[in-house]
N, C-alpha and C positions, 0 to 999 in steps of 0.2 A: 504494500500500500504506500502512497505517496505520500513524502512531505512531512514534514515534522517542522513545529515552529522553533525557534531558537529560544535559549534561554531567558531572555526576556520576558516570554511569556508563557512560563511556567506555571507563573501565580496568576495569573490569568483569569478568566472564566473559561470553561472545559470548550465552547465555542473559540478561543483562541488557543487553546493550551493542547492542544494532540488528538482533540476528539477528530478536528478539521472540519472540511464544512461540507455540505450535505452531498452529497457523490460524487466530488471529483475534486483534486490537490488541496493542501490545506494552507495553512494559516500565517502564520504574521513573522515578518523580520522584525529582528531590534533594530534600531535607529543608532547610529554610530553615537559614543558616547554615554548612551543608556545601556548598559547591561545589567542583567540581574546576577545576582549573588549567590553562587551553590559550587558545590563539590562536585556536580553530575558532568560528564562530558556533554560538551555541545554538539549539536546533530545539526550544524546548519549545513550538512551538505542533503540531507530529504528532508521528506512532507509528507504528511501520513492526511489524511480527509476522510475521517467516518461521520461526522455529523450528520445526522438523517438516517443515517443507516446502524446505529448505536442499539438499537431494540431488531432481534436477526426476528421477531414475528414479523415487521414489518412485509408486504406484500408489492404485487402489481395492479395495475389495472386502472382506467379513469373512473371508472362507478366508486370503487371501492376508496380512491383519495378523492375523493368531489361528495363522501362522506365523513370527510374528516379520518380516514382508515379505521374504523371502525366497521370491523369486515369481518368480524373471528366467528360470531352468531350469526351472519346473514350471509357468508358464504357460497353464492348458489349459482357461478358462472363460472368459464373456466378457467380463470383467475386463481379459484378456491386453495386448491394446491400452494398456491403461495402464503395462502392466509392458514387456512383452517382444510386440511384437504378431504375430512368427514362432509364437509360442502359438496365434495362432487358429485356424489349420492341424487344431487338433485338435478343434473342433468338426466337429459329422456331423448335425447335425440345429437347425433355426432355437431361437434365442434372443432371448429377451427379459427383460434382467437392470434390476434397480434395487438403488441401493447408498444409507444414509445413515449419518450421523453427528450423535455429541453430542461436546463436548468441556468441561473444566474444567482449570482450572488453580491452583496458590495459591503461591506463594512469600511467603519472609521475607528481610528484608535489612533496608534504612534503615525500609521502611515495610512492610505487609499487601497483598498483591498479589490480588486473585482475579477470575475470568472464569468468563463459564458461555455454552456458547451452541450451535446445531448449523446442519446444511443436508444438505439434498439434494445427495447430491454425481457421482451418478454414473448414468446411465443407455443403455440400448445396446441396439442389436436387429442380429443377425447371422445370414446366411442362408452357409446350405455352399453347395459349388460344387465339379464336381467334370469334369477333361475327359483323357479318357483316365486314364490311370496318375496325374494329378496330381490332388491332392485338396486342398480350402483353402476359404476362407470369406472374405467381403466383411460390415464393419460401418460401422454409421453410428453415433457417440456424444458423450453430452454428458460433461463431467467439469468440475468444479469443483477446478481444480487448486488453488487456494489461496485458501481459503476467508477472510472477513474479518464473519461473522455473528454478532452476540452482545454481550452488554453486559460493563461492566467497570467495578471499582471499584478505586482507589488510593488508602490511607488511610496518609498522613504522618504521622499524629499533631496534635494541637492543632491540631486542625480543617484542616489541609491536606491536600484531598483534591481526588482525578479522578473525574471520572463518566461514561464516557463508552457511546456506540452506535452501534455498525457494522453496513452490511447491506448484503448485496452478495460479489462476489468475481471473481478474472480465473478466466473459463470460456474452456473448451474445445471446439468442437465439431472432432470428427475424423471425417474417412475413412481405415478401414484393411481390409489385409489382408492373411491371411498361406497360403499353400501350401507343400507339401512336392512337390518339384521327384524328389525320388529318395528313399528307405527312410531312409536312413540324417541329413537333411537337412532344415530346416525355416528359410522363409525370410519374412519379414514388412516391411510399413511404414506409418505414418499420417501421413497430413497433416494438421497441425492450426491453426486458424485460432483465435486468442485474441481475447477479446471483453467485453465486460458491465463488468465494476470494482467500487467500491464508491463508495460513502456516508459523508460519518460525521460525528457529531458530540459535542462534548468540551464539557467545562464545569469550568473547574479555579477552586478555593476556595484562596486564600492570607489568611489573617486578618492584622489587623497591617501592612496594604500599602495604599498608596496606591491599586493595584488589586486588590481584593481578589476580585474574579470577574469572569473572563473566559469568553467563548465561543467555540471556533472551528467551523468548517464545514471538508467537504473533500470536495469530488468528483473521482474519481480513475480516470480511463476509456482501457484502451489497447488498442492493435489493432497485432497482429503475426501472420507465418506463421512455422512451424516443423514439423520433420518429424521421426520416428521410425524409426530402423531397428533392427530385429532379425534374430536368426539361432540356432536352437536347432540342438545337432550332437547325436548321441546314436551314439558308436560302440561301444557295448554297448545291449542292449537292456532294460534296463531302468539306463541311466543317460544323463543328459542333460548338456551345456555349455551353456550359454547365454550370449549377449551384446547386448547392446542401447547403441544412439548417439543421443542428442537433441541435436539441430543446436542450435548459438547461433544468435542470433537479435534484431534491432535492433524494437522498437514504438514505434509511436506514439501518445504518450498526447495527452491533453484531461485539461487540468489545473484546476482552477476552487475557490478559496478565497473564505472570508467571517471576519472578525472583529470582534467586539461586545467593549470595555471598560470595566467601571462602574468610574468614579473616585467615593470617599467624595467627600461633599459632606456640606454643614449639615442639605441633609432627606434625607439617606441616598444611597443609591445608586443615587442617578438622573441623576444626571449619566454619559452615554453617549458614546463614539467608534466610529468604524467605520473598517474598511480592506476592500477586496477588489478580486481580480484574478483575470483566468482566461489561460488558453495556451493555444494546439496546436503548442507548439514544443517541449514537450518530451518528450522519447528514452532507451528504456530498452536498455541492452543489457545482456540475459539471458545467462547461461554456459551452452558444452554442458555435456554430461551423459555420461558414460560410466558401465555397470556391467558386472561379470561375474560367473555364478553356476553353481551343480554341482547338481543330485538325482540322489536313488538312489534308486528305488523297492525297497527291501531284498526287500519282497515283498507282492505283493497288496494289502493290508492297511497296511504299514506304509512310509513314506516320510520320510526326511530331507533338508533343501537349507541351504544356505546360499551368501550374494551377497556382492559387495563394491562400491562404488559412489563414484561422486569426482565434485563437480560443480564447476566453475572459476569461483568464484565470487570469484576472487583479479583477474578481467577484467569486474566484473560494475559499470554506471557507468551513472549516471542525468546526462542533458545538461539544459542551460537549465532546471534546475529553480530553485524561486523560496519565500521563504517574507512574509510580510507585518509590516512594522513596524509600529507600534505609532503609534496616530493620538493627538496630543498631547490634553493636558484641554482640555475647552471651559470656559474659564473665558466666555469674551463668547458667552451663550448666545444673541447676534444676528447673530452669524455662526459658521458650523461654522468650524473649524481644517480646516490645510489638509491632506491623507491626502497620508501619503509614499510614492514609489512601489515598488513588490516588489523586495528584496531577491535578485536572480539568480545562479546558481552558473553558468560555465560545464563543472564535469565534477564528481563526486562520485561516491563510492564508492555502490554499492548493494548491501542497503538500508541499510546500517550512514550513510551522510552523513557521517561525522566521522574511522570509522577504515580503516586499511590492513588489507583482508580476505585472509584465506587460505582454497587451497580446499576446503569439506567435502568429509569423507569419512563413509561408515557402513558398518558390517559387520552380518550381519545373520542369522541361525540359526533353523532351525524344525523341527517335526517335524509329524507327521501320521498318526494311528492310527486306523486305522475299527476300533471295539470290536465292532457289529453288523453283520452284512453278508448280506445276502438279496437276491435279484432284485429285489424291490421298494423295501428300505427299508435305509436306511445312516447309521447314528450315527456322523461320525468324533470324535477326539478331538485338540486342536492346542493347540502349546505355541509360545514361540519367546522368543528373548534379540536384541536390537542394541546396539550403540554408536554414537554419533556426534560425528565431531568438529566441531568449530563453528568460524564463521570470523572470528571475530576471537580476538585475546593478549589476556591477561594483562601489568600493567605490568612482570612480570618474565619477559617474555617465554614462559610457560607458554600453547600452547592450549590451552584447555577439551575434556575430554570427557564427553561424558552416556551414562547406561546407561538401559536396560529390558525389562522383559517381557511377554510378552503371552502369550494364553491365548484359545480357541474352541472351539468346539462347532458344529455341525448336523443336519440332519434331512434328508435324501433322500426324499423319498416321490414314485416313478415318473419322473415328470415335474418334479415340483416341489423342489428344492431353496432349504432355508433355513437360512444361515448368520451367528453372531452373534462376534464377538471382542471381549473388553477389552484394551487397550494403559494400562501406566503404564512411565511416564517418569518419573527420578527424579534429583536430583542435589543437591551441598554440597560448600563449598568455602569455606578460607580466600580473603577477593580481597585484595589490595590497592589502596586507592584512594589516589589524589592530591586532596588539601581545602587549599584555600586556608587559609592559618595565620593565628593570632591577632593576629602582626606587622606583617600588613597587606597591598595588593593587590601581589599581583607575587611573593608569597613561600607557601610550598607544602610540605605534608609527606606521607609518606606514613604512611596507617593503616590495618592491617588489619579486613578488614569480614569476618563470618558467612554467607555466603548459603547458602539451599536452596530448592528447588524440587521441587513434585509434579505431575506433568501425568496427568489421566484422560480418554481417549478409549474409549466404545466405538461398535461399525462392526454396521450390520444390512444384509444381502442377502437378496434374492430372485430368484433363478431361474428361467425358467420355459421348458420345451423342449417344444416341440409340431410338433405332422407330423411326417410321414416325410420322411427323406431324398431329398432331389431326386434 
């Protein structure tokens, strides 16, 4: 995963401190002069971005986030698999769903934060199945659980700046399925095999510096199994429970770094160093995931749910990971300087590297109003509110929480449904940071910092249900 903020902003809110930001590169340089104060090595050559992606229940689909993602009880398109896969029970007839995304983001703080970027994040084909009194459905699906696509700028001011581009993401391809064993009962699971990774690469500008631009690379590749379980109860008939389990789960990544550093010289910046190293030794362990969630279809027409969701991201550790030091100047341009070897962690917090994580939580509300409703053709209309809490403090021991809302719309026609959601996410907060003081190294004060953030995602689907029922 990309990106890890510098130490500056450690103490942070978990939004600027490692969580990163919501599907793609993360977070914040220090501003030359402000550093924070710790014993931890500085990661400023990545950037890790889970924000949004911090709770693994999280799902796809525009119905389901033009709900406010609250989707764990009302599960019933074929999406479900992502959410709650007891859901799929309630298909009757074969599907073929494709889901994508755009995202943007901007915050302020030391410097100008923004990202823009999207992907294809979701696709699935699900056939019914039905034997005696039991009825249920078998899929096969791709999902791009955490997406890392998209470019990003980070503007310090007086000319220190990030530039960076990522492309890629850890995918998912699953088999699942879900059946209703008795009336009243609906039971589901997927197995998912993680795969693909990302790319990326950064170019940071420091004026005034001995190095004043460097380059890094990072290929970031892991493979693990994990498994899904669901279970929707529904002892009224037109109200549902729902709950859903994602197993923890250990990967194995392939790790592989490159770094280029131009040191000022008399004819400019040609004087070069390089470092690089690759692994298969290093190990991520994922946290489960539990959620639980209620709908009430009030009537025909109109539907409300709301989830609750906690991922143990407080056990979540990245093994033998490694970052690369810095290859001395080539002053005797007759022979290279000698490349120092990788820097290795043996156990680190992930993704945050630096701090002691706690585990997310998110709440999560929605509604659902179909305004037109005919045999053929169905306008609904969707609202929805989250929270979430992030996993890293505040230096005064405060966790972060972020709010926001979301909003949808679709189009039913027969066979064909198409559904669009906008999500912003939004947040500001006094921080307090820790800056190395004017007095000199070793000495440290604390000063409060402004941050805000705005994050805009929107999510497009398409459905499409054809044949008849086996």
């Amino acid at each position: 995963m990309p990106w890890l903020p510098e130490s500056a902003f450690r103490t942070g809110p978990a939004w600027f401190a490692g969580a990163g930001r919501g599907f793609v590169l993360a977070l914040a340089v220090a501003l030359g002069g402000a550093s924070a104060v710790g014993a931890q090595p500085v990661f400023d050559q990545d950037r890790i971005d889970l924000t949004g992606q911090q709770n693994l229940t999280l799902g796809a689909g525009a119905r389901a986030y033009g709900m406010g993602g609250a989707f764990l009880a009302r599960a019933d398109d074929a999406t479900a698999a992502s959410w709650n896969p007891a859901g799929l029970s309630y298909l009757r007839t074969p599907e073929l769903s494709l889901v994508g995304n755009h995202n943007s983001f901007r915050e302020k703080g030391f410097e100008i934060d923004a990202f823009d970027g999207g992907s294809f994040d979701f696709a699935a084909f699900t056939w019914p199945l039905a034997f005696k009194e039991i009825r249920g459905s078998v899929q096969l699906s791709y999902q791009r659980a955490i997406g890392f696509d998209g470019t990003r700028t980070i503007d310090a001011g007086g000319g220190r700046r990030w530039d960076g581009e990522s492309d890629g993401g850890f995918d998912v391809i699953a088999f699942g399925t879900g059946f209703r064993p008795i009336r009243w009962l609906r039971l589901g699971f997927t197995v998912n095999r993680w795969l693909n990774g990302y790319d990326q690469v950064l170019v940071r500008q420091i004026p005034d510096n001995p190095r004043p631009l460097r380059e890094f690379e990072t290929d970031f590749r892991p493979r693990g199994w994990s498994f899904n379980l669901g279970v929707i109860w529904s002892p009224l008939e037109n109200l549902n429970i729902g709950g859903v389990f994602k197993t923890p789960f250990r990967a194995d990544v392939t790790l592989s770094k490159k770094r280029k550093d131009y040191w000022e010289s008399d004819s400019g910046m040609e004087n070069e160093t390089f470092n690089a190293a690759s692994s298969d030794d290093v190990r991520i362990d994922f946290p489960a995931s539990v959620g639980f969630g209620v709908s009430w279809r009030v009537r025909d027409t109109l539907t409300v749910s709301a989830d609750f969701t906690q991922s143990r991201w407080s056990r979540a550790f990245i093994h033998e990971y490694f970052t690369l030091p810095v290859t001395s100047r080539r002053d005797d341009l007759t022979r290279p300087p000698p490349t120092p070897p990788p820097d290795v962690f043996d156990e680190l917090p992930y993704p945050t590297l630096v701090s002691e994580q706690v585990d997310a939580q998110q709440i999560r509300a929605g509604i659902e109003w179909v305004v037109i409703s005919s045999p053929r053709v169905k306008v609904p209309l969707r609202a929805g509110y989250f929270n979430d809490r992030q996993i890293t403090a505040y230096l005064d021991g405060r966790v972060p929480r972020q709010n926001g809302v979301t909003f949808g719309t679709g189009l039913i026609l027969g066979p064909l449904l198409l559904d669009v959601a906008y999500l912003l996410e939004f947040g500001s907060d006094i921080v307090p940071v820790a800056v190395e003081s004017s007095e000199g190294e070793g000495t440290s004060t604390v000063v409060p910092v402004e941050f805000s953030l705005r994050t805009q995602r929107v999510f497009a689907s398409l459905i499409y249900r054809f044949g008849r029922r086996p």
